[in-house]
MDAnalysis code that builds the backbone (N, CA, C; Angstrom):
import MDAnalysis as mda
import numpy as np

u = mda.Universe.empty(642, n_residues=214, atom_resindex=np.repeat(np.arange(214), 3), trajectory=True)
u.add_TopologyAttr("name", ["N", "CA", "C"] * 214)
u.add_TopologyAttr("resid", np.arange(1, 215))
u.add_TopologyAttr("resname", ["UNK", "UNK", "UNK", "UNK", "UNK", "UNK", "UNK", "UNK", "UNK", "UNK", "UNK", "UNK", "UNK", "UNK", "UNK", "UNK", "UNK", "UNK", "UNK", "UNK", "UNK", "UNK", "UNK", "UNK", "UNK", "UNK", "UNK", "UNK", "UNK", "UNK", "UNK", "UNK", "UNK", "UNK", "UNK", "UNK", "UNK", "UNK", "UNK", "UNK", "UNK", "UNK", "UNK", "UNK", "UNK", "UNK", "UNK", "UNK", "UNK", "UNK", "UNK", "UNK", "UNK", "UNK", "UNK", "UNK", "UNK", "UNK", "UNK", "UNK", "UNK", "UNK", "UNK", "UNK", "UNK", "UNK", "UNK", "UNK", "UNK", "UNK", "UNK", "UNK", "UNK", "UNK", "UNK", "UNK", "UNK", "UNK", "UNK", "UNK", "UNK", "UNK", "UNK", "UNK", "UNK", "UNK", "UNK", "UNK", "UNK", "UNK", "UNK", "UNK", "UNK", "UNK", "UNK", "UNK", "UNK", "UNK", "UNK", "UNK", "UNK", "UNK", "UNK", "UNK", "UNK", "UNK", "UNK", "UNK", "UNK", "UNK", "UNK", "UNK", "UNK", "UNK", "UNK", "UNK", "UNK", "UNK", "UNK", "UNK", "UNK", "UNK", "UNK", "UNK", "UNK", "UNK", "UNK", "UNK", "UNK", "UNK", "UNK", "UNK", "UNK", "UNK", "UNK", "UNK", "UNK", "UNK", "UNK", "UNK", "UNK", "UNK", "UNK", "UNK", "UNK", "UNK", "UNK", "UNK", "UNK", "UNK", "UNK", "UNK", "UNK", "UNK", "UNK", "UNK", "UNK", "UNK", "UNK", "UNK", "UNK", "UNK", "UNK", "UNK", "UNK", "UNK", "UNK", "UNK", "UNK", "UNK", "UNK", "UNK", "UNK", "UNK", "UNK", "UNK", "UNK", "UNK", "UNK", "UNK", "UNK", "UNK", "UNK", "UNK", "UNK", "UNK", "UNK", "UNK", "UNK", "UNK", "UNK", "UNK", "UNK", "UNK", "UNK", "UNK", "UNK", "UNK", "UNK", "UNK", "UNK", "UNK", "UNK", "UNK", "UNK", "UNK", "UNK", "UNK", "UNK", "UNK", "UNK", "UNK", "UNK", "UNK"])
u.atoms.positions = np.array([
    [85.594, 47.858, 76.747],
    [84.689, 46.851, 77.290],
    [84.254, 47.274, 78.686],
    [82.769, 47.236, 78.910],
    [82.607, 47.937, 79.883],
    [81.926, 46.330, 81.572],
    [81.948, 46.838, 82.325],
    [82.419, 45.417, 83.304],
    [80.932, 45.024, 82.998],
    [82.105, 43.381, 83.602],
    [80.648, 42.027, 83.561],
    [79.570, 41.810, 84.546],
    [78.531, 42.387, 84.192],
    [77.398, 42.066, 85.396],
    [76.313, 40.665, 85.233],
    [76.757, 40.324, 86.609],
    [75.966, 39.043, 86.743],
    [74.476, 38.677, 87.954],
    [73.553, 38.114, 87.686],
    [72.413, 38.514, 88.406],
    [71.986, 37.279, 88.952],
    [72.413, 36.651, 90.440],
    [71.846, 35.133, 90.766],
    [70.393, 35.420, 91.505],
    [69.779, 34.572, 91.221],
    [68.255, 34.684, 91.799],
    [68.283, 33.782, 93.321],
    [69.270, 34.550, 94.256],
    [69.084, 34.035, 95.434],
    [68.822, 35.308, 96.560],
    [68.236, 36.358, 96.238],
    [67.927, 37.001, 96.597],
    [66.896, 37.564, 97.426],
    [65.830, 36.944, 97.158],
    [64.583, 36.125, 98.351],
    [63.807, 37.663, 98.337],
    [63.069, 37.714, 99.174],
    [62.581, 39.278, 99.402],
    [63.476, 40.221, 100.695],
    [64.393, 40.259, 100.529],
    [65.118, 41.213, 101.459],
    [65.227, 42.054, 101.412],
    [65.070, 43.194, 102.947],
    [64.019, 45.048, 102.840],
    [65.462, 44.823, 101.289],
    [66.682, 45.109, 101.776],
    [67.438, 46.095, 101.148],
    [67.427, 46.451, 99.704],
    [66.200, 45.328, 98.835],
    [65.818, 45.180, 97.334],
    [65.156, 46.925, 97.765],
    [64.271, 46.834, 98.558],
    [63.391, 47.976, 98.691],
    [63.771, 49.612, 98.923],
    [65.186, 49.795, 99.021],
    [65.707, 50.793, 98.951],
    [66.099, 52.024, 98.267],
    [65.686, 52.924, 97.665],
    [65.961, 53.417, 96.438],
    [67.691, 53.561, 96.906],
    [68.461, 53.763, 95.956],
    [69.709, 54.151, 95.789],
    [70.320, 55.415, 96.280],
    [69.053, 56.525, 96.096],
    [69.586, 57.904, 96.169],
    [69.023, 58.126, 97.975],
    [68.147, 57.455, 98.032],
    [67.301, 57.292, 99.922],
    [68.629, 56.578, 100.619],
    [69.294, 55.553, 100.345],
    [70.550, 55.046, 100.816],
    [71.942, 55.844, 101.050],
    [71.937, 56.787, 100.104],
    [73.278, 57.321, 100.071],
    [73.054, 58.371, 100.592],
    [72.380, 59.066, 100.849],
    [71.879, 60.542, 101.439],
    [71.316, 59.951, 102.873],
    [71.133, 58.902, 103.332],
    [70.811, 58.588, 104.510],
    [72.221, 58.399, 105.250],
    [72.948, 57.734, 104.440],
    [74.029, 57.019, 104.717],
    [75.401, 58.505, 104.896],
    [75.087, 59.138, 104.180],
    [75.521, 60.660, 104.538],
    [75.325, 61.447, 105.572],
    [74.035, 61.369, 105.838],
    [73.701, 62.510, 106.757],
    [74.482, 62.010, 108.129],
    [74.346, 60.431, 108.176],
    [74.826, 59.509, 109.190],
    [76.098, 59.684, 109.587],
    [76.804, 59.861, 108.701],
    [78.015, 60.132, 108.713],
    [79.152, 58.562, 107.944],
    [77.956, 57.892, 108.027],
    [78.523, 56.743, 107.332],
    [79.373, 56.282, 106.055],
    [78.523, 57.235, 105.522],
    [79.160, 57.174, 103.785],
    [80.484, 57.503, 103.797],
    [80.733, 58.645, 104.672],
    [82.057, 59.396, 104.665],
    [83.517, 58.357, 105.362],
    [82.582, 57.701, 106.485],
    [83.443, 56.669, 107.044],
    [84.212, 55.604, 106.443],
    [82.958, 54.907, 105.370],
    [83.832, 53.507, 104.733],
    [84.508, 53.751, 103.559],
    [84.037, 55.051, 102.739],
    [85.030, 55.838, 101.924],
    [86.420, 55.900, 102.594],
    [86.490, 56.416, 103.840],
    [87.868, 56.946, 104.106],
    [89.037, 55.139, 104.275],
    [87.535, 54.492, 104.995],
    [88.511, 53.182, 105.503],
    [89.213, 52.289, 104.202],
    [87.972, 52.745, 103.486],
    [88.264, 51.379, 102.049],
    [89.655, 52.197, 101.417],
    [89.806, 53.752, 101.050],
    [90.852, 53.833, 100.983],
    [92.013, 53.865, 101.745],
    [92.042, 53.989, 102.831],
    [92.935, 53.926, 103.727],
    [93.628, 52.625, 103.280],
    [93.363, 51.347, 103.427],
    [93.475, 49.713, 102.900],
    [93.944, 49.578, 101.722],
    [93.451, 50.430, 100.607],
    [93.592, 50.536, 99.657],
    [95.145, 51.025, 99.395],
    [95.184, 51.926, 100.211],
    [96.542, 52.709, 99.397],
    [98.049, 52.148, 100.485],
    [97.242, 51.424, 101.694],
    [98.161, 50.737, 102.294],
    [99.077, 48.970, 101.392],
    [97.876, 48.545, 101.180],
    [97.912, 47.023, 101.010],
    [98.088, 47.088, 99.137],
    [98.043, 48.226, 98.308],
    [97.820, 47.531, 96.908],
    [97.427, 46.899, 96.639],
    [95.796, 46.037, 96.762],
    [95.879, 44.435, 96.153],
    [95.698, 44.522, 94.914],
    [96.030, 43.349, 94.219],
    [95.418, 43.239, 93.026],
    [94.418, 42.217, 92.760],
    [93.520, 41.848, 93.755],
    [92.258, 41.296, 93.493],
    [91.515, 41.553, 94.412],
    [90.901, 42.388, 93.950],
    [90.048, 43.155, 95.352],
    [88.160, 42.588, 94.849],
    [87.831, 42.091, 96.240],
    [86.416, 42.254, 96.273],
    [85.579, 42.690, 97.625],
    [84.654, 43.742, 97.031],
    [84.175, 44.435, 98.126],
    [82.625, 44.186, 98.188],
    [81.790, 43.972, 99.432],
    [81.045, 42.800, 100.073],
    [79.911, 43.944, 100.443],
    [78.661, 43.864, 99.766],
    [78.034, 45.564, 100.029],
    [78.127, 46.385, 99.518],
    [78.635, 46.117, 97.810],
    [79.517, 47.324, 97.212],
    [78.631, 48.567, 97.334],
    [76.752, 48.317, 97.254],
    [75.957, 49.193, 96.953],
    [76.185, 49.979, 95.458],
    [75.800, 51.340, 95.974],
    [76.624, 52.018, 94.203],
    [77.840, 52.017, 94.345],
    [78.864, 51.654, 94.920],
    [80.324, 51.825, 94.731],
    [80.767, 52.764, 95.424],
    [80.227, 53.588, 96.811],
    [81.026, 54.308, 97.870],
    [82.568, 53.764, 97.867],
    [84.013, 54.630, 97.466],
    [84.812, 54.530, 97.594],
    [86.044, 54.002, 96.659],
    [85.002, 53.438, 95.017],
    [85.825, 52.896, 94.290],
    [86.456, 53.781, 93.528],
    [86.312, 55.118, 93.424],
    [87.129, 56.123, 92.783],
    [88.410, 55.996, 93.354],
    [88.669, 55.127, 95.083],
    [90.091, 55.126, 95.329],
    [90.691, 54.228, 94.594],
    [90.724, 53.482, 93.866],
    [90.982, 52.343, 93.326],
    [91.457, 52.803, 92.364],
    [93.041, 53.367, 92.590],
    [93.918, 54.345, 91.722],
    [95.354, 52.829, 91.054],
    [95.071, 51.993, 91.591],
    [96.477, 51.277, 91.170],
    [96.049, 50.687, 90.142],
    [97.201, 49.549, 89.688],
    [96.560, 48.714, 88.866],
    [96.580, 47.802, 89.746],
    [95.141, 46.758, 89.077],
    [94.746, 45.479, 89.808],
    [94.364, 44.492, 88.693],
    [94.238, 43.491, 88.511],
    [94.174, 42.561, 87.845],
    [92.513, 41.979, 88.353],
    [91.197, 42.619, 88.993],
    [90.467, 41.927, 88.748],
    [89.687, 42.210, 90.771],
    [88.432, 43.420, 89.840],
    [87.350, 44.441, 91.122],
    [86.129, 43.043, 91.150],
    [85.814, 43.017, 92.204],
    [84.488, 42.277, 92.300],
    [83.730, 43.043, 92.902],
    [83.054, 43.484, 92.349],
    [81.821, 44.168, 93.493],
    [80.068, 43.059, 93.676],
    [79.600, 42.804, 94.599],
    [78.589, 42.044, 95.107],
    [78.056, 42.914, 95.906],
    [76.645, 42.639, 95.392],
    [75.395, 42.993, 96.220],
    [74.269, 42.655, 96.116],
    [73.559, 42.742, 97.132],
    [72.157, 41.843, 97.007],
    [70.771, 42.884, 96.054],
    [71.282, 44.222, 95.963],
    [70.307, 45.220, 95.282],
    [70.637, 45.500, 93.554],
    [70.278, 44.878, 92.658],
    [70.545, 45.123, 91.937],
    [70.666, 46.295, 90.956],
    [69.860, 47.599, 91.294],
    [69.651, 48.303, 90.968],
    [70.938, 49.500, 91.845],
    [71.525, 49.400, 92.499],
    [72.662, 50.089, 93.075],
    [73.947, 49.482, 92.026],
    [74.211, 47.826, 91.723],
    [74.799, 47.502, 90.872],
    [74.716, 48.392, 89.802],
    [73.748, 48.479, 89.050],
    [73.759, 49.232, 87.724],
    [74.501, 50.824, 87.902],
    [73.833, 51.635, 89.199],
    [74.476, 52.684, 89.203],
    [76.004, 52.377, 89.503],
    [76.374, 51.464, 89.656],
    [78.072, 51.502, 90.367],
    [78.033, 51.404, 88.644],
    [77.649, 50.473, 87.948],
    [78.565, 49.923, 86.806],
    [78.552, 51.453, 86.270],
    [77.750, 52.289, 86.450],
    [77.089, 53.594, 85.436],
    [78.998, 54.636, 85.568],
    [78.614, 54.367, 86.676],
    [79.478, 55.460, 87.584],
    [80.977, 54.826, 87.087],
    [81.190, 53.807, 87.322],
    [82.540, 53.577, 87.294],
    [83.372, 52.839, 85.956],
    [82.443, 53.087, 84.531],
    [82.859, 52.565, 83.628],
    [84.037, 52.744, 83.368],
    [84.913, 53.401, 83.675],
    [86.497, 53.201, 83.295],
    [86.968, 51.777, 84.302],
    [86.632, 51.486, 84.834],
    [87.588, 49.911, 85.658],
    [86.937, 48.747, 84.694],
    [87.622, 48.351, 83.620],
    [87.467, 47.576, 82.666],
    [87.865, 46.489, 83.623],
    [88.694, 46.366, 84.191],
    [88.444, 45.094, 85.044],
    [87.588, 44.318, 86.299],
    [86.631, 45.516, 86.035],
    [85.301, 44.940, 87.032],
    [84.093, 44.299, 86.511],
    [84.011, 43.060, 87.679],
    [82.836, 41.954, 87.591],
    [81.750, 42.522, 88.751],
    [80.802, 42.435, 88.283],
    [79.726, 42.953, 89.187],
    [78.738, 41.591, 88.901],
    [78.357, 41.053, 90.717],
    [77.635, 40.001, 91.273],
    [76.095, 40.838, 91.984],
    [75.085, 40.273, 91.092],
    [73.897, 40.497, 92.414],
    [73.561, 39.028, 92.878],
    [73.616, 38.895, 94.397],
    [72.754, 37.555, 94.982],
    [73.341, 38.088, 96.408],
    [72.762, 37.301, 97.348],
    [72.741, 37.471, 98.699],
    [74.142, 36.304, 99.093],
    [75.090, 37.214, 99.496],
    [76.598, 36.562, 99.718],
    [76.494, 35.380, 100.645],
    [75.505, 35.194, 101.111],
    [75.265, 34.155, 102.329],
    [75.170, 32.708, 101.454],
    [74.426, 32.171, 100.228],
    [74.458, 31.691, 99.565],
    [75.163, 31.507, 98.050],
    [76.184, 32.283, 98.164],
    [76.838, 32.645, 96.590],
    [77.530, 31.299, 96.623],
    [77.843, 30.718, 95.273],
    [78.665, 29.060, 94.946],
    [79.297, 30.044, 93.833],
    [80.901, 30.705, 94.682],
    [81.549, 31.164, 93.120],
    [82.684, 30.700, 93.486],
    [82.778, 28.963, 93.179],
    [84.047, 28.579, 93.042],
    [85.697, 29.122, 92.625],
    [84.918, 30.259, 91.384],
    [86.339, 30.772, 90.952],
    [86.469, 31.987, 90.890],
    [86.163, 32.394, 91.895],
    [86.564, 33.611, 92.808],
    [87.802, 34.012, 93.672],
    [88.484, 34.357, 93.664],
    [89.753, 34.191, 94.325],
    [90.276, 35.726, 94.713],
    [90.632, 36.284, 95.639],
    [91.102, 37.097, 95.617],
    [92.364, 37.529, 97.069],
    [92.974, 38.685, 96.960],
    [94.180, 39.029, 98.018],
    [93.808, 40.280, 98.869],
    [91.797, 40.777, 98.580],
    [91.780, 41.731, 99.271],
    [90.004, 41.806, 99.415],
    [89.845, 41.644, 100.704],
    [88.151, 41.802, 100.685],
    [87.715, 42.730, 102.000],
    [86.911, 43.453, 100.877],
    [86.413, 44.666, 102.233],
    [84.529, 44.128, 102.585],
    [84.603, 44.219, 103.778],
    [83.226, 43.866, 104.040],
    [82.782, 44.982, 105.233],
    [82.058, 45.564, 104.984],
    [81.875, 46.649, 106.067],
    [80.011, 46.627, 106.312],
    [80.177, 46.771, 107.472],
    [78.407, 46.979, 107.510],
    [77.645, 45.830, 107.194],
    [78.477, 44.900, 106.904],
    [77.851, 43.318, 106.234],
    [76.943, 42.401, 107.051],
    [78.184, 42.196, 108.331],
    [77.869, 40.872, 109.043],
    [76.765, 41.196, 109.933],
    [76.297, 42.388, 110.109],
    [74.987, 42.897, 110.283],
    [73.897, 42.607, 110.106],
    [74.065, 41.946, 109.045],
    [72.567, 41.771, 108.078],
    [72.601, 39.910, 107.416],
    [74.031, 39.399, 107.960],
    [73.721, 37.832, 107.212],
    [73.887, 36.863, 108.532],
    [74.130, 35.550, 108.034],
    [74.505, 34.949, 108.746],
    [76.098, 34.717, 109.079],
    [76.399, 34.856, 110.355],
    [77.610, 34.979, 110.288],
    [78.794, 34.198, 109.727],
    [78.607, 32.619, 109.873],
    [79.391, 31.649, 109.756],
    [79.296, 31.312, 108.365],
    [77.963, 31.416, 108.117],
    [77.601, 31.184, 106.454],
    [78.632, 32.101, 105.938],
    [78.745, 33.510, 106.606],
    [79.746, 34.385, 105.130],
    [80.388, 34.561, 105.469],
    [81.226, 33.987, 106.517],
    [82.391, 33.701, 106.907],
    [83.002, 32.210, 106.002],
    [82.722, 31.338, 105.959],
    [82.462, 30.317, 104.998],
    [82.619, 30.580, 103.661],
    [81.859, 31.704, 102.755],
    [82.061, 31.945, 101.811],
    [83.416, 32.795, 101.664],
    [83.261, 33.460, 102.306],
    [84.735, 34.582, 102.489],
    [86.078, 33.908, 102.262],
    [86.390, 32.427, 102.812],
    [86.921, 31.985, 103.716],
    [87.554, 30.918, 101.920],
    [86.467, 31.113, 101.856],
    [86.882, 30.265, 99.830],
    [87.067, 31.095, 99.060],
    [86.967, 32.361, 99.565],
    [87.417, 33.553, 98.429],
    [88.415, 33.955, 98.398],
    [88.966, 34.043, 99.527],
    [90.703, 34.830, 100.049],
    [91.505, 33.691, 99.864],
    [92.771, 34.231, 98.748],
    [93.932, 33.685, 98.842],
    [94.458, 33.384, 100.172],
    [95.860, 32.538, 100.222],
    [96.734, 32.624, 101.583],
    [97.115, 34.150, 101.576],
    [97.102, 34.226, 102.471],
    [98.174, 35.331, 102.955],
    [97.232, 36.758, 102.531],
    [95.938, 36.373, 102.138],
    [95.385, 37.693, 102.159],
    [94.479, 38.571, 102.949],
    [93.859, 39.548, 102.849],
    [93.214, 40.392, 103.832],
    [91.680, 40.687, 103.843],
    [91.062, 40.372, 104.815],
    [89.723, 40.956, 105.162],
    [90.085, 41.731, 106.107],
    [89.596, 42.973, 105.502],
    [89.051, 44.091, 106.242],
    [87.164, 44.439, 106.868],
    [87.339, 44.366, 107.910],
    [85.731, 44.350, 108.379],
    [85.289, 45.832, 109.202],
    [84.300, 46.199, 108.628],
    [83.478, 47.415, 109.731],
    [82.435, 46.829, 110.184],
    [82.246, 46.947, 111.659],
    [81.376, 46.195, 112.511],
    [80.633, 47.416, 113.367],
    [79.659, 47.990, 112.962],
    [78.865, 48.576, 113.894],
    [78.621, 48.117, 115.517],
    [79.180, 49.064, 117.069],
    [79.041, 48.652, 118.087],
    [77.910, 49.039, 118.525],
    [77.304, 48.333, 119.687],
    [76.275, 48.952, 120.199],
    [76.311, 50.354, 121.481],
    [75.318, 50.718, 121.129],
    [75.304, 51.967, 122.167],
    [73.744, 51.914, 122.648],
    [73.505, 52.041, 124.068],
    [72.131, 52.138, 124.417],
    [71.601, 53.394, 124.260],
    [72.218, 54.819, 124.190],
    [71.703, 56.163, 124.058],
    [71.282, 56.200, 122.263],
    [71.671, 55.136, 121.550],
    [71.234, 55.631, 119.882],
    [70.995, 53.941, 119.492],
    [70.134, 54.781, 118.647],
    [69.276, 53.589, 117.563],
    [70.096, 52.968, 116.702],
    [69.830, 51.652, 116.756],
    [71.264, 50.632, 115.712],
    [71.252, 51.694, 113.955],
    [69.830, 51.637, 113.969],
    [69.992, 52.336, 112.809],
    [69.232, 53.837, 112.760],
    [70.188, 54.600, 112.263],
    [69.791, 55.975, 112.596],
    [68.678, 56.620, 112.210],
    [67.931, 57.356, 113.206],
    [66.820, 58.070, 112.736],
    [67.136, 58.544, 111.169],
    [66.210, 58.730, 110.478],
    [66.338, 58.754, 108.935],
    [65.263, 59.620, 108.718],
    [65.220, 61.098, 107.710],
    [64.120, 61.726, 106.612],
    [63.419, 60.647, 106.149],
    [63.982, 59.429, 105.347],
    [63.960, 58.179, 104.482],
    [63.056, 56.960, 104.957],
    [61.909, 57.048, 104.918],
    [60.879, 55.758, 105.282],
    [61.728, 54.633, 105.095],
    [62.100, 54.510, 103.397],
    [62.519, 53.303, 103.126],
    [63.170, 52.427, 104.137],
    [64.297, 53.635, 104.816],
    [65.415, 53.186, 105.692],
    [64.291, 51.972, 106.870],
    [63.895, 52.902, 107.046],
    [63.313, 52.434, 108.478],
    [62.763, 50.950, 109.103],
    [62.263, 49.851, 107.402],
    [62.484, 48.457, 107.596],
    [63.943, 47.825, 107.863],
    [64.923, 48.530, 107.908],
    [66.262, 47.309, 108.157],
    [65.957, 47.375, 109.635],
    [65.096, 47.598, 110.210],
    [65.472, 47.720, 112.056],
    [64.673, 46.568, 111.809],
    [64.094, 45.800, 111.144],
    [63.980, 44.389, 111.391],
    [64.785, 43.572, 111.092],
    [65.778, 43.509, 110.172],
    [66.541, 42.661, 109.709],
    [68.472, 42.737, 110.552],
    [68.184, 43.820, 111.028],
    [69.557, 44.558, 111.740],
    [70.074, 43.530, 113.482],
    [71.282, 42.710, 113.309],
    [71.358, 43.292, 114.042],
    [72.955, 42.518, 114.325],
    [72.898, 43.578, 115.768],
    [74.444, 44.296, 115.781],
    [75.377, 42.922, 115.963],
    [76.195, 42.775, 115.669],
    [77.886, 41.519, 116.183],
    [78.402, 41.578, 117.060],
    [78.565, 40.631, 118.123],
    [78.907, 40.528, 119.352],
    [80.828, 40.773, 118.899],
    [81.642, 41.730, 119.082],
    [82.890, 41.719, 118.793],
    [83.183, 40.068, 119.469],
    [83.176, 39.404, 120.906],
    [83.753, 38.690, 120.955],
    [83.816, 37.188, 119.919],
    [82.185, 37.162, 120.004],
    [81.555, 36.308, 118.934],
    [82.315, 36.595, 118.151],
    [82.599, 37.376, 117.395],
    [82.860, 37.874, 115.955],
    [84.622, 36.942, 116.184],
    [85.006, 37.084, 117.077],
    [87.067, 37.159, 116.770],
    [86.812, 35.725, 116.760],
    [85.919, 35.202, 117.977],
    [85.700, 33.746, 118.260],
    [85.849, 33.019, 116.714],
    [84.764, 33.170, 115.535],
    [83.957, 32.804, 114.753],
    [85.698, 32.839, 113.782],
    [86.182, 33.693, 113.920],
    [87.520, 34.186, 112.660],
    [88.624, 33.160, 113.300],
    [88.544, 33.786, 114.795],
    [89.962, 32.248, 114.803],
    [89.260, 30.827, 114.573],
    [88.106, 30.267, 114.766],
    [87.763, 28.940, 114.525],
    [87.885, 28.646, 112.682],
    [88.210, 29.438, 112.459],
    [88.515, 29.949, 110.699],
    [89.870, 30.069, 110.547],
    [90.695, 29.792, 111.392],
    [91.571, 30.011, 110.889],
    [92.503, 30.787, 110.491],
    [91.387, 32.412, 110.938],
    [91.886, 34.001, 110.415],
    [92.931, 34.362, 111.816],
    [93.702, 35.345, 111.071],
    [95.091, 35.764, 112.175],
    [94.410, 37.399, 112.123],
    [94.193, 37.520, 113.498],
    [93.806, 39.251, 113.251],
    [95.356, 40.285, 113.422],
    [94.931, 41.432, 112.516],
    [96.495, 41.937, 112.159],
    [96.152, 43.103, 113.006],
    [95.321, 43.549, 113.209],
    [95.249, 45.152, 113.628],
    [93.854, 45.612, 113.906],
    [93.203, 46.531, 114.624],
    [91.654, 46.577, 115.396],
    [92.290, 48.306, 115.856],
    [90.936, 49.108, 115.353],
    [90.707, 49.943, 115.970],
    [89.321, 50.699, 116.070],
    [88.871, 51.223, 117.327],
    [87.693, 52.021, 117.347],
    [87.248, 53.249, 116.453],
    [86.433, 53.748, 115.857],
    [86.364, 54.818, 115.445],
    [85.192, 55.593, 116.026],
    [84.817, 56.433, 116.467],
    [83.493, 56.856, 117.186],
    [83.176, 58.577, 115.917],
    [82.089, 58.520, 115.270],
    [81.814, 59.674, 114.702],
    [80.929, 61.072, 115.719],
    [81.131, 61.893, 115.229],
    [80.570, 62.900, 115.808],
    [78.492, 62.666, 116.614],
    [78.485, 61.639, 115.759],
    [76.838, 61.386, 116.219],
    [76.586, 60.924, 117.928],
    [78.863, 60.032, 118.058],
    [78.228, 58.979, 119.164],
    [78.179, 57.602, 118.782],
    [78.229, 57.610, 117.442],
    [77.993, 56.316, 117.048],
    [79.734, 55.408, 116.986],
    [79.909, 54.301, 117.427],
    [81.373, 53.732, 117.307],
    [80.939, 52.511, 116.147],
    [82.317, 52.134, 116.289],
    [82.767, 51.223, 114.865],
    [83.692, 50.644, 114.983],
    [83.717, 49.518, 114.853],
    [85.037, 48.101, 115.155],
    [85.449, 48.277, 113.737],
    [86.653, 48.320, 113.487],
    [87.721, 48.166, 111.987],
    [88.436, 47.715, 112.158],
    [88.357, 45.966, 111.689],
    [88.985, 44.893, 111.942],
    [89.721, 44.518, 110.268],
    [91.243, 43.771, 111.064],
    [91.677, 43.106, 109.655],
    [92.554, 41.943, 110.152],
    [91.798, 41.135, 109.313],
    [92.473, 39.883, 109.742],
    [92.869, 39.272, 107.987],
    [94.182, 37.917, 108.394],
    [94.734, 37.649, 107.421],
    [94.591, 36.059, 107.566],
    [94.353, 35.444, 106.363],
    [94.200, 33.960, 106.027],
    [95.658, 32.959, 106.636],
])
């Protein structure tokens, strides 16, 4: 049985529909990006075991080949539906994956539940409290969000010069998370932060990798 894909029409016209898949991942490469949330999602992964993992941005699935244990139940969500299909393409052996397209800011998935959510590159692009809110009904007690938060730098562009036209509309929709805002927004939630560290790639570019627990 190959996983359940589901398609909510709350998706509105947002650039990231407009992206081809293969312009995303080769952008997201050259960036150095791709290589980054690969390493983090497994890093989490092989630390924490969960067995209900949902990841927030899945796109085509950067990183789910780590997803070596057993788990009882993958959510992947994204607002592009056409990256969905390539994840489902790509990763047909995880019989236990549900694949969501709609814009996470508005998702009503009451019975969603899980002990492990990666959101990287997310809170970038929604509203904060809104998917903090949703998040916030998704995570068991005692479980983990992991967050990548792009920092700002005045010498480089939020979003990186790109070959890729496509790329080049998110510099309207982009923009960066105030870290303090951000911890503010998690303790008024209720979230316990467990651990924070910087990562800076060879470009210059840094990165908040936050994990906080319910």
């Amino acid at each position: 049985m190959g996983a359940k894909q589901i398609s909510l029409d709350n998706t509105t016209k947002n650039p990231w529909i407009n992206i081809p898949a293969e312009e995303y991942e080769k952008h997201m490469f050259d960036a150095g990006q791709l290589q980054l949330l690969n390493f983090t999602l497994k890093h989490y992964l092989n630390l924490y075991h969960p067995k209900n993992i949902i990841v927030l941005g899945a796109t085509t699935g950067n990183g789910f080949e780590n997803i070596k244990h057993k788990t009882d139940s993958i959510t992947a969500i994204d607002i592009n539906n056409d990256y969905l299909t390539e994840l489902k393409n790509r990763f047909a052996n995880l019989t236990q994956l549900s694949i969501i397209c709609g814009d996470i800011q508005g998702l009503q998935l009451n019975n969603l539940s899980s002990d492990f959510i990666y959101a990287a590159l997310i809170f970038e692009y929604v509203d904060l409290n809104k998917t903090i809110g949703n998040i916030k009904n998704w995570l068991k007690i005692g479980g983990r969000l992991v967050t990548v938060l792009q920092l700002p730098n005045k010498n480089i562009a939020a979003v990186s010069p790109t070959r890729f036209k496509s790329l080049e509309q998110l510099g309207k929709i982009m923009k960066l998370v105030d870290i303090t805002y951000f911890e503010e927004v998690m303790r008024e939630n209720n979230f316990k932060k467990q651990e924070a560290e910087t990562i800076t790639l060879p470009s210059s570019k840094q990165f908040y990798v936050v994990v906080h627990s319910k």
